[in-house]
PLY file of the C-alpha trace (Angstrom):
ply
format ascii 1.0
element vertex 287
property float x
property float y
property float z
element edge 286
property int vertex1
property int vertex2
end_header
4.56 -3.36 2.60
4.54 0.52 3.84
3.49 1.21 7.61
1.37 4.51 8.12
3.68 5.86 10.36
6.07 9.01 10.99
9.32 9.94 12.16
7.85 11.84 15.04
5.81 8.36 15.98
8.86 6.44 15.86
10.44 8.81 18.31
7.96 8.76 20.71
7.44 5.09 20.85
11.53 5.14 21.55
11.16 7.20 23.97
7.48 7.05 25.44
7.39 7.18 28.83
6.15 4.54 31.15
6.74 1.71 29.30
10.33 0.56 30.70
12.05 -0.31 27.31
14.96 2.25 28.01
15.52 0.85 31.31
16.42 -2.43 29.47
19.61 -3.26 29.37
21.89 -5.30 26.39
20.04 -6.90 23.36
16.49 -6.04 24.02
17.00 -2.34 23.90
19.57 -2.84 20.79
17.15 -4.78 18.60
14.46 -2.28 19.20
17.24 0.44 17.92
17.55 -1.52 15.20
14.26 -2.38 13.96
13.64 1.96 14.63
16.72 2.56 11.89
15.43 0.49 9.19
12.00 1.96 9.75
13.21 5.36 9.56
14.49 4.28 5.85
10.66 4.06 4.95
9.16 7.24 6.53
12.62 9.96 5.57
12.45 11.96 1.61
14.69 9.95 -0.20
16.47 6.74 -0.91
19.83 8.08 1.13
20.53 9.32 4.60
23.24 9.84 7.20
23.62 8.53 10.30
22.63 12.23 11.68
19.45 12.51 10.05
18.11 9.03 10.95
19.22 9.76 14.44
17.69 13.21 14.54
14.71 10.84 13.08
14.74 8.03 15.56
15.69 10.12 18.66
18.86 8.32 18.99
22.36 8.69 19.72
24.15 9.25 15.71
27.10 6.73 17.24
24.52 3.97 18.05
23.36 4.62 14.75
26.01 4.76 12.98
27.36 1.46 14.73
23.88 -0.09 13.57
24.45 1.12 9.93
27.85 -0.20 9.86
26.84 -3.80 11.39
24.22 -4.47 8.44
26.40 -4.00 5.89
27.86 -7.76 5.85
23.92 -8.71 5.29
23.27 -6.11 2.97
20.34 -4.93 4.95
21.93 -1.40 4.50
24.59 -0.37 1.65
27.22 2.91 2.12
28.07 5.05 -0.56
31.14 7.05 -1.14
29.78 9.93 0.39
29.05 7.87 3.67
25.84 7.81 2.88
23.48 4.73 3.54
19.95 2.71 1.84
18.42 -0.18 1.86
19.63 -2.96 0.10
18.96 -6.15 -1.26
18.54 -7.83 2.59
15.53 -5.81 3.12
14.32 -6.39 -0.20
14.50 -10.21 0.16
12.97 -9.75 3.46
10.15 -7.39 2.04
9.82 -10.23 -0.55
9.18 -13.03 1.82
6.62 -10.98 4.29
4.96 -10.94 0.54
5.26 -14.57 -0.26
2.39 -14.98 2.76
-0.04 -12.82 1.01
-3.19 -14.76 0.28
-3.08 -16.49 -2.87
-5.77 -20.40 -2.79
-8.72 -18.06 -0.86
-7.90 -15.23 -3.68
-10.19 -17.19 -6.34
-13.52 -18.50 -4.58
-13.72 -15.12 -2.95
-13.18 -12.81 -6.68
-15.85 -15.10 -7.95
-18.51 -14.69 -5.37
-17.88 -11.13 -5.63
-18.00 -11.08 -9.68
-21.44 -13.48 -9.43
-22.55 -10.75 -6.39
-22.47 -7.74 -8.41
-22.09 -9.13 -12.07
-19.02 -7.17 -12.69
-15.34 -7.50 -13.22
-13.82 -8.58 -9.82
-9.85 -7.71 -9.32
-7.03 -8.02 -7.11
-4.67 -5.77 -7.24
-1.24 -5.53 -5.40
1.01 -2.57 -4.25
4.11 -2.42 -6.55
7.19 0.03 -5.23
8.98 -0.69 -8.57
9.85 3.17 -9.84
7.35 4.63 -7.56
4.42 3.82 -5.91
2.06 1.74 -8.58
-0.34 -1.31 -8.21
0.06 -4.44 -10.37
-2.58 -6.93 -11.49
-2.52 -10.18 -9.62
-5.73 -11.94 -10.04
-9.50 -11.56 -11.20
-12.35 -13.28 -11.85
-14.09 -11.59 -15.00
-17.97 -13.12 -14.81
-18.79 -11.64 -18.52
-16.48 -8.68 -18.57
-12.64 -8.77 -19.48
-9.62 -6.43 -20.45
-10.41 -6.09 -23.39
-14.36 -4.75 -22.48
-12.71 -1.46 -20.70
-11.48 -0.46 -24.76
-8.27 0.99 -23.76
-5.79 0.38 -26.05
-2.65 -1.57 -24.38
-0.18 1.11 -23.73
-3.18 3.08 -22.15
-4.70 -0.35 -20.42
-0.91 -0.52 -18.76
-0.51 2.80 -17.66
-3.99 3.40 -16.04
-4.14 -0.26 -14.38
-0.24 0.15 -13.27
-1.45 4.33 -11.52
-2.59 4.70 -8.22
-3.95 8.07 -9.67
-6.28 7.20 -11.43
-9.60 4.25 -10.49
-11.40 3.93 -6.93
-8.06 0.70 -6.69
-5.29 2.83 -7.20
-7.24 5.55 -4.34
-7.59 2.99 -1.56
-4.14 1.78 -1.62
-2.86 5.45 -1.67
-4.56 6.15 0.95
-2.85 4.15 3.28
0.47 4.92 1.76
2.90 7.37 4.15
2.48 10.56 3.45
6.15 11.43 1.58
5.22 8.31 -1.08
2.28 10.03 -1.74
3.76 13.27 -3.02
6.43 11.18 -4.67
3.23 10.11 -6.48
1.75 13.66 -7.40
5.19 14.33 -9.23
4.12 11.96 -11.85
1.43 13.22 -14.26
-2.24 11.73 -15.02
-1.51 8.99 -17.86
-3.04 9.75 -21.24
-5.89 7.33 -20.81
-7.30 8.71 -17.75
-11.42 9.75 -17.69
-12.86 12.38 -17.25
-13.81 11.56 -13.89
-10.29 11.25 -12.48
-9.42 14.02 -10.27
-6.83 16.38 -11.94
-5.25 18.56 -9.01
-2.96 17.04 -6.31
-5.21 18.84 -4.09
-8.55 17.13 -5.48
-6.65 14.20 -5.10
-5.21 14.12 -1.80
-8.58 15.39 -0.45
-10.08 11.88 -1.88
-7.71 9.60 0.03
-8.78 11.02 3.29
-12.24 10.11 1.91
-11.06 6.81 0.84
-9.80 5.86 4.30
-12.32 7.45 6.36
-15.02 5.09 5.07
-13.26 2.06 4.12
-13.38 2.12 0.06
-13.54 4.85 -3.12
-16.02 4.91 -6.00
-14.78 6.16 -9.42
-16.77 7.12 -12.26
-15.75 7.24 -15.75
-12.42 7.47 -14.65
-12.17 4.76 -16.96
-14.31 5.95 -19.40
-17.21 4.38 -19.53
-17.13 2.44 -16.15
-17.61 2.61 -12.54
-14.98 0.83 -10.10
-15.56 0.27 -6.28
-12.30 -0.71 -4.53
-11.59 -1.38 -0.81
-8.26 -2.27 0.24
-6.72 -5.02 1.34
-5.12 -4.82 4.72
-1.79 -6.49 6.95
-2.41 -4.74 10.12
-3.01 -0.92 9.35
-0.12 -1.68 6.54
-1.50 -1.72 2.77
-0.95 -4.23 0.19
-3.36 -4.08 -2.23
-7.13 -3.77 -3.13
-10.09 -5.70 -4.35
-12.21 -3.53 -6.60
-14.98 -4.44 -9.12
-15.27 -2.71 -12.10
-18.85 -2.40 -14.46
-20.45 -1.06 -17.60
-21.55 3.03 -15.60
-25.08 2.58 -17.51
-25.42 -0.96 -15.40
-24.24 0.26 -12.23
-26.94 0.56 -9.68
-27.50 4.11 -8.30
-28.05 2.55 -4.87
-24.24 1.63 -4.72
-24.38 -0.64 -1.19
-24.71 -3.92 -2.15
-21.87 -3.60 -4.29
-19.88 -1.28 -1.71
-20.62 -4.15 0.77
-19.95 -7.02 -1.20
-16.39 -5.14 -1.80
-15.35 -4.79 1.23
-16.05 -7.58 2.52
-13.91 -9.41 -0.24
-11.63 -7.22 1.10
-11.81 -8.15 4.58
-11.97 -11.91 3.69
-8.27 -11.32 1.62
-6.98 -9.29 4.78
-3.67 -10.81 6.93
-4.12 -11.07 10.49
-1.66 -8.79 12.10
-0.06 -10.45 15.75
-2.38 -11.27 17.94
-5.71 -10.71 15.92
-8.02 -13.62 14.59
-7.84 -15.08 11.21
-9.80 -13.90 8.35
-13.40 -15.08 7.71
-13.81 -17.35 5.51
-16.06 -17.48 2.30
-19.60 -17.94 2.24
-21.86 -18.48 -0.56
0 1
1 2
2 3
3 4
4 5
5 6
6 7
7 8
8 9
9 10
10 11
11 12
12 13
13 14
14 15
15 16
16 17
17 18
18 19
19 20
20 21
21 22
22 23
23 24
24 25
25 26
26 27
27 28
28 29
29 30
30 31
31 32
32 33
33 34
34 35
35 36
36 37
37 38
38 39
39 40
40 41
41 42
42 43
43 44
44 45
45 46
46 47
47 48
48 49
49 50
50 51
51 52
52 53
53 54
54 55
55 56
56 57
57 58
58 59
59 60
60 61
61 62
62 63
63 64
64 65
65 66
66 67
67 68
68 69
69 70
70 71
71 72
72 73
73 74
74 75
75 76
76 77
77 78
78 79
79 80
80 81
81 82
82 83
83 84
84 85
85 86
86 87
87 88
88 89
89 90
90 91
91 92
92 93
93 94
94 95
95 96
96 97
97 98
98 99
99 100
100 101
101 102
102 103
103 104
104 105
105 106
106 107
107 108
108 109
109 110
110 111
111 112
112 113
113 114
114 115
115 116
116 117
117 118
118 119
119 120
120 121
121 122
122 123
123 124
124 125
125 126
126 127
127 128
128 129
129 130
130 131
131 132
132 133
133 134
134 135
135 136
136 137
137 138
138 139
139 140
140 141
141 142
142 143
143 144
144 145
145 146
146 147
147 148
148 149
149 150
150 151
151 152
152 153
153 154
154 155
155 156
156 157
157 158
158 159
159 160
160 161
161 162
162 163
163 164
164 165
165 166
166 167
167 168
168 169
169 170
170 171
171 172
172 173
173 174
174 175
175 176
176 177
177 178
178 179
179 180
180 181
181 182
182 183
183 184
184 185
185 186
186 187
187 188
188 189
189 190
190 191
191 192
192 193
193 194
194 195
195 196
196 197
197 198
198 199
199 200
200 201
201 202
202 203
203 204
204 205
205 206
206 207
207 208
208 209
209 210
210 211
211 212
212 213
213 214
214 215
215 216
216 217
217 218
218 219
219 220
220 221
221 222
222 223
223 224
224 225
225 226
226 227
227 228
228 229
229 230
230 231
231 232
232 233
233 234
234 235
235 236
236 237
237 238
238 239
239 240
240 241
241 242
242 243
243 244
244 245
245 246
246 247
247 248
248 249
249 250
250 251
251 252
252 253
253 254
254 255
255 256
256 257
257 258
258 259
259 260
260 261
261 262
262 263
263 264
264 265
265 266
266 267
267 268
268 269
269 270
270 271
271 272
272 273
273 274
274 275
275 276
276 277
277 278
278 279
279 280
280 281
281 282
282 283
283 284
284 285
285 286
């Protein structure tokens, strides 16, 4: 789970004016120290960093964080290298793993069928993967009279294209939301082999389609499996990402007027969405 965020905003909400939180004194003020070290780790180039870069990062004093780097060794929320050097470790992992285990999972069916029946197309859920990269990973679908095997991509191709957040309207809407250093981690990596000739092939082509993607709240993508038209809107924790809903259909079949199926999308979409703290639970299915 990846918040849209930046060092600079992490720095001003430590040290924002007005709001009191330096004048706190003892574990209050520590925990929110903390919680700003381990967020640096998410927002900073790279998997290592020093305790003077994430304090030049966090606006903080490089002893406070060095004494916060130090005390989450014993949980493995942080690990040091030789160098004195420090990442993430398994800790945050598991604790990245259980925010996960509350992603939606009975509501995920009823509401990938009424979208499949909605627009007669191949309904998906897909879910951020950080494994190697920045990727998506299948999770669930309901196929109406479409499958896998429909899109003819061979399986090395069917892999690489499903598993890219470069290519399809899916892979766009989760990017989108991604911070801005995992998305030119992404544009290292080149188009995979089975891409259409609708995906865009510059990282500037590309980047200029995520603003798109977020601005309105989903992505269309023609033949970028070739052959088919996706809509995709993503699926939301807050403003954090963690995967989309997209439905994918035969291009000759696909409507020109594309807002039924743009609404039906997103409001699967919506309908899969966590509540962040303090907002009201998703809707819940109708139809």
């Amino acid at each position: 789970m990846l918040s849209h965020a930046t060092p600079q905003t992490i720095h001003a909400t430590e040290s924002e004016p007005g709001t009191g939180t330096a004048g706190r004194p003892g574990g209050t003020l520590h925990a929110r120290r903390v919680m700003l070290v381990v967020q640096a780790f998410t927002l900073l180039p790279g998997a290592d960093h020093g305790p003077s870069e994430l304090a030049a990062a966090t606006g903080l004093n490089a002893a406070v964080v060095y004494r916060i780097l130090q005390s989450g060794i014993s949980t493995a929320t942080f690990l040091r290298s030789p160098a004195g050097r420090y990442r993430l470790g398994p800790g945050a992992a598991l604790t990245g793993m259980q925010a996960m285990a509350t992603a939606p999972d009975a509501r995920v069916r009823p509401v990938l069928e009424h979208l499949s029946r909605t627009v007669d197309g191949f309904a998906l859920l897909w879910v951020l993967s950080p494994y190697g990269g920045p990727g998506k990973s299948y999770a669930a679908s309901a196929p109406g009279r479409y499958d896998f095997e429909s899109l003819g991509l061979g399986i090395t191709d069917l892999i690489e294209v499903g598993n890219s957040l470069r290519v399809g309207a899916s892979g766009r809407v989760i990017a989108a939301y991604l911070p801005p250093l995992l998305i030119s981690n992404l544009l290292e990596w080149p188009l995979p082999a089975g891409a259409g000739p609708g995906t865009a092939p510059t990282a500037a082509e590309f980047t200029a389609s995520l603003a798109e993607a977020r601005e309105s709240g989903y992505a269309v993508a023609r033949e970028e499996i070739p052959g088919w038209t996706e809509i995709a809107a993503p699926v939301l924790w807050g403003d954090a990402v963690y995967g989309a809903v997209s439905v994918i259909k035969p291009s000759s079949l696909m409507p020109d007027d594309l807002s039924l199926p743009v609404a039906a999308t997103t409001a699967a979409a919506e309908r899969l969405a966590l509540s962040a703290p303090g907002e009201s639970d998703p809707c819940a299915i109708a139809g």
